[in-house]
C-alpha positions as CSV (number, residue, x, y, z in Angstrom):
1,X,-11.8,29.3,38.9
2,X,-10.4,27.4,42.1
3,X,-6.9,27.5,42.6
4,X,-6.1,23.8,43.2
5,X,-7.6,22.5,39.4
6,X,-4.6,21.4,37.9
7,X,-3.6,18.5,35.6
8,X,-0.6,16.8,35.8
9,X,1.1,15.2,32.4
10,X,3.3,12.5,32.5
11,X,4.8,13.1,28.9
12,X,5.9,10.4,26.5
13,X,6.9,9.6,22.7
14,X,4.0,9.0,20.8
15,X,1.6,8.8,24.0
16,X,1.0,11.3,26.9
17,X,-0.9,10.7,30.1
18,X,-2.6,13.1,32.0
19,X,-4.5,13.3,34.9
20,X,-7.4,16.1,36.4
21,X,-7.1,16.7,40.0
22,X,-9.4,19.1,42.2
23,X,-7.4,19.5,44.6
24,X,-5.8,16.0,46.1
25,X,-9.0,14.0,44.3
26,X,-8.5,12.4,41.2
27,X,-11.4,13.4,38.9
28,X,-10.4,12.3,35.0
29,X,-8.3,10.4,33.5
30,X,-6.6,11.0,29.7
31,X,-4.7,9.5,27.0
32,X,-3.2,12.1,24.5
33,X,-1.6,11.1,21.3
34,X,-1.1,13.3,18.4
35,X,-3.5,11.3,15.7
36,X,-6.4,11.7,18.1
37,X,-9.4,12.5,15.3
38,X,-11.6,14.6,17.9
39,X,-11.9,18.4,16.6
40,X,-9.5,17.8,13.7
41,X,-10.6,19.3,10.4
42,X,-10.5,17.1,6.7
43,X,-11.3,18.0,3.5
44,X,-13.5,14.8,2.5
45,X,-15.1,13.4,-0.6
46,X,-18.9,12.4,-0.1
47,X,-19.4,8.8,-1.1
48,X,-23.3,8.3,-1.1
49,X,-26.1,10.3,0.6
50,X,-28.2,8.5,3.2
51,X,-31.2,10.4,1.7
52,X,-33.7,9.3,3.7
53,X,-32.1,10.9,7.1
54,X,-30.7,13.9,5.3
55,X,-27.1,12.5,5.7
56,X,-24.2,11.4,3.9
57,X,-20.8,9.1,4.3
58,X,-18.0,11.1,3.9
59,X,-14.6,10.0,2.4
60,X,-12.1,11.4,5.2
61,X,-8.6,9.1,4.4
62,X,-9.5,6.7,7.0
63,X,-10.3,3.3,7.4
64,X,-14.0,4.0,7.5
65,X,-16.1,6.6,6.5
66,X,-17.6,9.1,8.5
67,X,-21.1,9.8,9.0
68,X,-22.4,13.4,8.0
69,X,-25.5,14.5,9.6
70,X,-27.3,17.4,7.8
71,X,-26.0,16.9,4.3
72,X,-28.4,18.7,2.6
73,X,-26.8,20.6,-0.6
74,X,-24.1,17.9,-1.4
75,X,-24.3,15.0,-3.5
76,X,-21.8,12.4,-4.2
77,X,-18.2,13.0,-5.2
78,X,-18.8,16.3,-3.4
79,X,-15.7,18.2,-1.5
80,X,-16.3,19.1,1.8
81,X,-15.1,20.6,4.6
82,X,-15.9,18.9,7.6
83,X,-14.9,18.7,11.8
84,X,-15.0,15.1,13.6
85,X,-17.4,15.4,16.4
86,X,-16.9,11.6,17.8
87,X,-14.4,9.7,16.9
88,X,-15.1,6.0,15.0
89,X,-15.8,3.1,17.2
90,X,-16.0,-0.4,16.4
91,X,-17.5,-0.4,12.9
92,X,-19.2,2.9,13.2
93,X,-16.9,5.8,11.3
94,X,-16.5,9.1,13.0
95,X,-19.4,11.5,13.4
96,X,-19.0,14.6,11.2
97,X,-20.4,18.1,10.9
98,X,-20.0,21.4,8.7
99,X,-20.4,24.0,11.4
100,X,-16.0,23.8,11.8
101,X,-15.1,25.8,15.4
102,X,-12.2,26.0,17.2
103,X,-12.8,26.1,20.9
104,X,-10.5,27.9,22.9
105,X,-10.0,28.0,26.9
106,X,-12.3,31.5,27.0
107,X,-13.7,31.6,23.6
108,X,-15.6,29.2,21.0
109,X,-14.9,30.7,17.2
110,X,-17.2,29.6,14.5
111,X,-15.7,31.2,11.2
112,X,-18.6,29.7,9.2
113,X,-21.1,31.0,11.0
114,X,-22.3,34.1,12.4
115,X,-23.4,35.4,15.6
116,X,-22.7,36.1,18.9
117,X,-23.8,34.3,22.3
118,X,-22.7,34.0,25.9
119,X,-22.8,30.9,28.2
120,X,-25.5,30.9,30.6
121,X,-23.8,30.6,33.5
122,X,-22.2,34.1,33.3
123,X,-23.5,36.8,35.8
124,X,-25.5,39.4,34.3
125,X,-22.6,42.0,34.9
126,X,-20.1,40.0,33.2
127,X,-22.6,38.9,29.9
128,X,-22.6,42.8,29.4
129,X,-19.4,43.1,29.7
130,X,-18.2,40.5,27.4
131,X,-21.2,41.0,24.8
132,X,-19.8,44.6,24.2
133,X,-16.3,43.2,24.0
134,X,-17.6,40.5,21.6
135,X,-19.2,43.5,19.3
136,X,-16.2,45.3,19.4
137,X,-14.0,41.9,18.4
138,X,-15.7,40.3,15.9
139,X,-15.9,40.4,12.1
140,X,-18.5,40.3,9.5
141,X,-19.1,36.4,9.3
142,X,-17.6,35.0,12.1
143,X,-19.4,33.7,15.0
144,X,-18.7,34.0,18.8
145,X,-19.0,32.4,22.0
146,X,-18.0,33.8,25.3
147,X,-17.4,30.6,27.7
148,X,-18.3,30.7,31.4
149,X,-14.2,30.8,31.8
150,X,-14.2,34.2,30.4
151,X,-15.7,35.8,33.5
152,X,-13.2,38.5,34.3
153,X,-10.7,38.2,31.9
154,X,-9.5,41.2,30.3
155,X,-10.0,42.7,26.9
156,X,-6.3,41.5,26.0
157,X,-6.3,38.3,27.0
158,X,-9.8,37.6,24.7
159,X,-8.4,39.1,21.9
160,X,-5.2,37.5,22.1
161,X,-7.0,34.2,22.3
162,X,-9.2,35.1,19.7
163,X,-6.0,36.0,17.2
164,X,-5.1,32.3,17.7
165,X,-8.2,30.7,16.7
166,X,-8.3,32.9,13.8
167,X,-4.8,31.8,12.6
168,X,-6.2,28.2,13.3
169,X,-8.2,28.7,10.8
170,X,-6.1,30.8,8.1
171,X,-4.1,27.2,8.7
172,X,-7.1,25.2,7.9
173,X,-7.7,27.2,4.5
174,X,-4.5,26.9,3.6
175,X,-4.1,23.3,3.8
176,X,-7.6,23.1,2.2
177,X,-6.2,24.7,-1.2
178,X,-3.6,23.1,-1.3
179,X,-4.9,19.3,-0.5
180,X,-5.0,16.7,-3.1
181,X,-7.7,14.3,-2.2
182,X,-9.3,13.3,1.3
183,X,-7.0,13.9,4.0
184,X,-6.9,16.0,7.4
185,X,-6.2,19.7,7.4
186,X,-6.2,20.6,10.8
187,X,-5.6,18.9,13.9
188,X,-5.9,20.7,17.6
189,X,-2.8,20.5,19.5
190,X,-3.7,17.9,22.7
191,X,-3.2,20.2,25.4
192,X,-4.7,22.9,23.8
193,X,-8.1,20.9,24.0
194,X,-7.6,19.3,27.0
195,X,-7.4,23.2,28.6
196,X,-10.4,23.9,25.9
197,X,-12.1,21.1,27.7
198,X,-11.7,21.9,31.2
199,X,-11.1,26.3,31.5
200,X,-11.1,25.7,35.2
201,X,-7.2,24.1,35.1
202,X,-5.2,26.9,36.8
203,X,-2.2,24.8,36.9
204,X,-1.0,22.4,34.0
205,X,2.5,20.3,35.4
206,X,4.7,18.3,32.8
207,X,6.9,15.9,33.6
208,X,9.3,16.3,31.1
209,X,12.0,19.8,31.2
210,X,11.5,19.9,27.1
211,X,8.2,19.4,26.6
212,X,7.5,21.9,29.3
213,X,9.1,24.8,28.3
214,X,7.4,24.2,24.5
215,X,4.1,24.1,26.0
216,X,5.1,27.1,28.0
217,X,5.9,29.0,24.7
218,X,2.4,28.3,23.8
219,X,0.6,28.2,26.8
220,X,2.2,31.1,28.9
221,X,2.0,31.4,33.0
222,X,-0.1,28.1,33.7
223,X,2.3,25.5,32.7
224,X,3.7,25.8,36.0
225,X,6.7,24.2,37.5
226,X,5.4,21.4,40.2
227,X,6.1,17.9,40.4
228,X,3.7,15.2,38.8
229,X,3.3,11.9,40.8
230,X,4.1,9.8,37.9
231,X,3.4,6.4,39.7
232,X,0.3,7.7,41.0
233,X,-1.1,8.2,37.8
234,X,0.5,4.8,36.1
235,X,-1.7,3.2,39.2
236,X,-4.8,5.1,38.3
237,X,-4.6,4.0,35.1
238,X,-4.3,0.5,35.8
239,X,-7.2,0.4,38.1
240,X,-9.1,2.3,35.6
241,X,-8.6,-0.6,33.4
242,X,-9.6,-3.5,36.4
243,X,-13.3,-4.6,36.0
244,X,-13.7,-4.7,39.2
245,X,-13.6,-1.5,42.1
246,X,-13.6,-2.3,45.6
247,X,-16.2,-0.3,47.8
248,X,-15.8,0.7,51.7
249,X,-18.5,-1.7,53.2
250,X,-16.7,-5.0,51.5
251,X,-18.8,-4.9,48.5
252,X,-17.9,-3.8,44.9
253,X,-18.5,-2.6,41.7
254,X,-18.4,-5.5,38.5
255,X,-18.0,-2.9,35.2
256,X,-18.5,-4.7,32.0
257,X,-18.4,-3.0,28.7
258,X,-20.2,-4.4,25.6
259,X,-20.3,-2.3,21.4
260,X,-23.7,-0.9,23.1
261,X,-23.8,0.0,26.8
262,X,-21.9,-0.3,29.5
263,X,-23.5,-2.7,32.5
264,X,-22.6,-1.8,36.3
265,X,-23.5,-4.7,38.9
266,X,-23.6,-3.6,42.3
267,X,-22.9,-6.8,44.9
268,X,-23.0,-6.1,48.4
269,X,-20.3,-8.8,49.2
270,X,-20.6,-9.7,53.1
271,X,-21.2,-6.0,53.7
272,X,-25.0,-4.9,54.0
273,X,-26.7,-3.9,50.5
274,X,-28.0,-0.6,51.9
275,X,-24.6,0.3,52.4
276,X,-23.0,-1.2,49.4
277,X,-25.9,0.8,46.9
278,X,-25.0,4.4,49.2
279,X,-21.4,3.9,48.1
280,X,-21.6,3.0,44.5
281,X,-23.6,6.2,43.7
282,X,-20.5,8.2,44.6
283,X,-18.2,6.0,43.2
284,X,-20.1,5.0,39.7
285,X,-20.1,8.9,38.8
286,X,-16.3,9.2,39.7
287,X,-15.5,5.6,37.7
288,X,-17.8,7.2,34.4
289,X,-15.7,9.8,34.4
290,X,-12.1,8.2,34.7
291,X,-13.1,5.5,32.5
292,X,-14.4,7.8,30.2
293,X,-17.9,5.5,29.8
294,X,-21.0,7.0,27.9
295,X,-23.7,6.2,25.6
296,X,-26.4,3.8,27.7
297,X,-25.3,2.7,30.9
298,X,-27.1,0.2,33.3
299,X,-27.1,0.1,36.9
300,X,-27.8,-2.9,38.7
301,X,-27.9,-1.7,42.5
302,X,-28.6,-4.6,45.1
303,X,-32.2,-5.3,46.3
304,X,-33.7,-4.3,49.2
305,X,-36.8,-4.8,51.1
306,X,-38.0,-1.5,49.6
307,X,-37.7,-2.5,46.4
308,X,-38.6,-0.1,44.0
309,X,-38.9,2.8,46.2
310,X,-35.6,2.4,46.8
311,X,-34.3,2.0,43.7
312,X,-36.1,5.8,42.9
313,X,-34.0,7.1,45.7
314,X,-31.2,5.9,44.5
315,X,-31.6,7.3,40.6
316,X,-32.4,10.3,42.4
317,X,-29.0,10.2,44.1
318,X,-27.3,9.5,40.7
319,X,-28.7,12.3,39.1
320,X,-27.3,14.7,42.0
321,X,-23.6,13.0,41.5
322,X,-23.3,13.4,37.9
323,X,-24.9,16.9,37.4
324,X,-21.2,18.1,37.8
325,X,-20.5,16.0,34.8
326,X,-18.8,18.5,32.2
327,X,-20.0,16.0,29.7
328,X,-23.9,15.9,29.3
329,X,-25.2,13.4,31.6
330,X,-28.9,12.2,32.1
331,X,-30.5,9.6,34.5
332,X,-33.5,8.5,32.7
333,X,-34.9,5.8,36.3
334,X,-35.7,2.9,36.5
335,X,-36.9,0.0,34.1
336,X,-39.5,-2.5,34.5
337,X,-37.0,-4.9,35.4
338,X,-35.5,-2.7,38.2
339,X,-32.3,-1.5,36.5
340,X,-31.3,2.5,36.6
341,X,-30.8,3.8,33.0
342,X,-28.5,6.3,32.2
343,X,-26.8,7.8,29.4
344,X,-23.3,10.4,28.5
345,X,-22.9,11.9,25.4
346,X,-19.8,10.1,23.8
347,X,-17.0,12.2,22.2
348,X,-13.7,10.4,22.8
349,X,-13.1,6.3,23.1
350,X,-13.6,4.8,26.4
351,X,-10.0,4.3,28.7
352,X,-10.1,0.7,27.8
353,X,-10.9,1.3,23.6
354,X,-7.4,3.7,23.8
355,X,-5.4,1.4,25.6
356,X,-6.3,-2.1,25.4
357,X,-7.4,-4.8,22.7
358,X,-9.8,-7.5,24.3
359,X,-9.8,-9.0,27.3
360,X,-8.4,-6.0,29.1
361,X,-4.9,-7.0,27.4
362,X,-3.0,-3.6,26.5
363,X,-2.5,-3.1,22.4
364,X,0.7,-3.5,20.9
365,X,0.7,0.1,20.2
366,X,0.2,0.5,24.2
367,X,3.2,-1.8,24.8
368,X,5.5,0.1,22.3
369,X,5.2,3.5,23.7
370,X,5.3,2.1,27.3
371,X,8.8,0.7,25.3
372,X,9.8,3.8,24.9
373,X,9.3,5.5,28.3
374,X,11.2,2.5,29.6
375,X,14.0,2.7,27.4
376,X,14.5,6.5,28.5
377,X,14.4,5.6,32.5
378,X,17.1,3.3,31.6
379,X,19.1,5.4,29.2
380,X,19.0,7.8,32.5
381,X,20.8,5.3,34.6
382,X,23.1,4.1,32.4
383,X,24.4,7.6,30.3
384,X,26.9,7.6,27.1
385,X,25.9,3.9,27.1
386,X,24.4,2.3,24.0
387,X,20.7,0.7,23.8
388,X,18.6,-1.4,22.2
389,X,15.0,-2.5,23.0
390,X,14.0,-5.7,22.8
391,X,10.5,-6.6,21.9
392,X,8.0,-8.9,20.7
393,X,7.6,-8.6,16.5
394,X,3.9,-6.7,17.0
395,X,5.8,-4.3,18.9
396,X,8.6,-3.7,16.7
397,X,6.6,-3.2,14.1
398,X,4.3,-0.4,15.9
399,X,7.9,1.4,16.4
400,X,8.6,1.2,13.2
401,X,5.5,3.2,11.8
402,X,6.1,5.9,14.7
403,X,9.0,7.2,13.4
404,X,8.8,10.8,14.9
405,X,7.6,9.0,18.3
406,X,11.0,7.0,18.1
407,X,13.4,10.2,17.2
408,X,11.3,12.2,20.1
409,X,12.9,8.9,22.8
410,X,16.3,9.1,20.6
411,X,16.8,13.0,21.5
412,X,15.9,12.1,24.9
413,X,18.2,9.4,25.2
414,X,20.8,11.2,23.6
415,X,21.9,8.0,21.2
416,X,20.3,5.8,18.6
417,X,17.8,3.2,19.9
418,X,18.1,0.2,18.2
419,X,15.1,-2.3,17.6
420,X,15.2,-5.6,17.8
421,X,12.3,-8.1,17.0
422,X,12.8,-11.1,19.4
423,X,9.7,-13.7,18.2
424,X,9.9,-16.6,21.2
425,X,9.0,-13.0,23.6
426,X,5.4,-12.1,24.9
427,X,3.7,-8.9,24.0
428,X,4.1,-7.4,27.7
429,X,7.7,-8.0,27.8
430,X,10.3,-5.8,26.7
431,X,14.2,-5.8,27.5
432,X,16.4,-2.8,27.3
433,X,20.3,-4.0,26.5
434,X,23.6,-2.1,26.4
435,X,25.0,-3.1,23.1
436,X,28.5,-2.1,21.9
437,X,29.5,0.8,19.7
């Protein structure tokens, strides 16, 4: 594990934002809000089987249902236990499976099924190691997986890891008795995933002095005490969002997102095409990854008197950039019509489908939390002073149905915030006024 992975969190109410950094270089961008449906657990009710495919539409208390693959044994009106896989998009419901786990930074725990297994990458010495540690941990039933991160961590450390994922899952089966109808019964705690996600992180930095020492509580020695560039990551974000990336030479990258690919158009600019197509191999791995793109994506490099020849070198060069992908990534080459196919394998909404509506316009539900980080700034300049935030009706009303993200800016802030719906305002802007007590 290097020692310069870290992730720095800019916390919020309601809305956290995070970035990955190895060393100075940004490498991922994320959203975290509590709701996030990713590795959360529901009881669900099956609705129909899709009998042909051996799969089934499960019930899970949201607005669509989800899609179970490998349904076999269920038939409608069923109860069942199931783990979101992907979360819905557009008019697709979230993907679903049986097999629940809970992944932690070192260990994967599958209490439903059993067996043991070790990541490739380990070195021999350490597979040994861990598989008689593994032998000696687990119970009849439960399956184990020992992550690359385990290598040379100590017998204490994995079992204490592994006594958390168990109690996950005492949790889960205790919700499950006691739920009434489809509804979640477990949710992973954000940062927990995020480390699950990424084991490398040596060094996890929060912005805010409460929210820091909670996650300390839970997370122990890495939730260190450094400074998080706050305006560095608003700024990433924001270009994240822009359509268009600059390259070196004077060309640039045109991203465009559609419900079924994503299409990257390479233009040269005034700068020379062989130099424009060099660039955006680098930069189209590093902009897949902060954008969080996947499912089929289309490259559109410039031509060039080599033509297709080139075009082969260039996949070739792609493939080399994204291999250090975490997520699975594939270059498939090129098309008939000279376009470079590739694909990700999708497990979270893209940076845009979080943040932003159409158009590249931020949701309401964006604005309001970005509300509430304002309203705290403020309330720091002005203390014992009392506030209310001014917003556009949409707004207002997204604040209203986040109660616990309001009270979490109210403790903060130290006073009351109250709302006020102003209609002749714009979505993207927000007032903060002293009001008398």
């Amino acid at each position: 594990m290097r020692a310069d992975n870290r992730i720095e969190l800019a916390w919020g109410p309601g809305e956290s934002r995070a970035a990955l950094y190895h060393g100075d270089r940004l490498v991922e961008l994320f959203i975290l809000r509590g709701d996030s449906a990713v590795g959360s657990v529901y009881l669900g009710r099956v609705l129909a089987r899709a009998g042909s495919i051996g799969a089934a539409f499960v019930e899970i208390g949201s607005e669509r249902p989800g899609f179970l693959r490998h349904a076999e044994g269920v038939s409608d009106g069923d109860a069942v236990l199931v783990q979101v896989k992907a979360e819905a998009r557009g008019h697709k419901g979230a993907v679903l499976t049986r097999e629940v786990s809970f992944a932690g930074r070192w260990l994967a725990y599958s209490p439903l099924r059993p067996g043991r297994s070790l990541s490739r990458r380990l070195p021999e010495d350490e597979r040994q190691r861990l598989s008689a540690l593994l032998a000696d941990l687990a119970e009849p039933g439960e399956g184990l997986v020992a992550r690359t991160a385990a290598a040379g961590r100590g017998a204490d450390e994995i079992a204490a890891e592994l006594a958390g994922l168990r109690a996950d899952w005492r949790t889960t089966q205790a919700a499950r008795t006691t739920a009434t109808g489809p509804t979640v019964v477990w949710r992973p705690d954000p940062l927990v995933r995020l480390l699950a996600e990424h084991p490398e992180v040596s060094d996890l930095r929060i912005d805010d002095i409460a929210a820091r020492a909670q996650a300390r509580a839970r997370l122990g020695a890495i939730v260190g005490d450094g400074p998080v560039d706050r305006a560095r990551l608003d700024e990433a974000i924001a270009l994240s969002l822009d359509p268009v990336v600059p390259l070196p030479s004077g060309g640039r990258l045109v991203i465009g997102m559609a419900a079924a690919l994503t299409a990257i158009d390479v233009d040269s600019g005034k700068g020379a095409p062989e130099a424009a197509n060099r660039e955006a191999v680098a930069e189209i791995a590093r902009q897949i990854r902060l954008r969080g793109l996947s499912g089929q994506i289309l490259v559109d490099f410039v031509p060039g008197e080599e033509g297709r020849k080139a075009l082969y070198r260039l996949a070739d060069a792609l493939t080399r950039t994204v291999a250090d992908d975490p997520l699975p990534a594939q270059v498939h080459g090129v098309s008939p019509m000279g376009i470079v196919e590739l694909s990700r394998e999708r497990r979270r909404p893209r940076l845009d489908e979080i943040l932003c509506e159409v158009e590249w316009r931020p949701s309401a539900r964006t604005l309001a939390f970005a509300a509430l980080r304002q309203a705290i700034t403020e309330a720091a300049c002005r203390p014992g002073r009392r506030l209310a935030l001014v917003a556009a009706p949409a707004v207002i009303r997204v604040l209203e149905t986040q109660p616990g993200a309001l009270r979490e800016a109210e403790t903060r802030i130290g006073e009351p915030l109250t709302l006020r719906a102003d209609p002749a305002r714009a979505p993207e802007d927000t007032a903060i006024m002293e009001i008398p007590r």
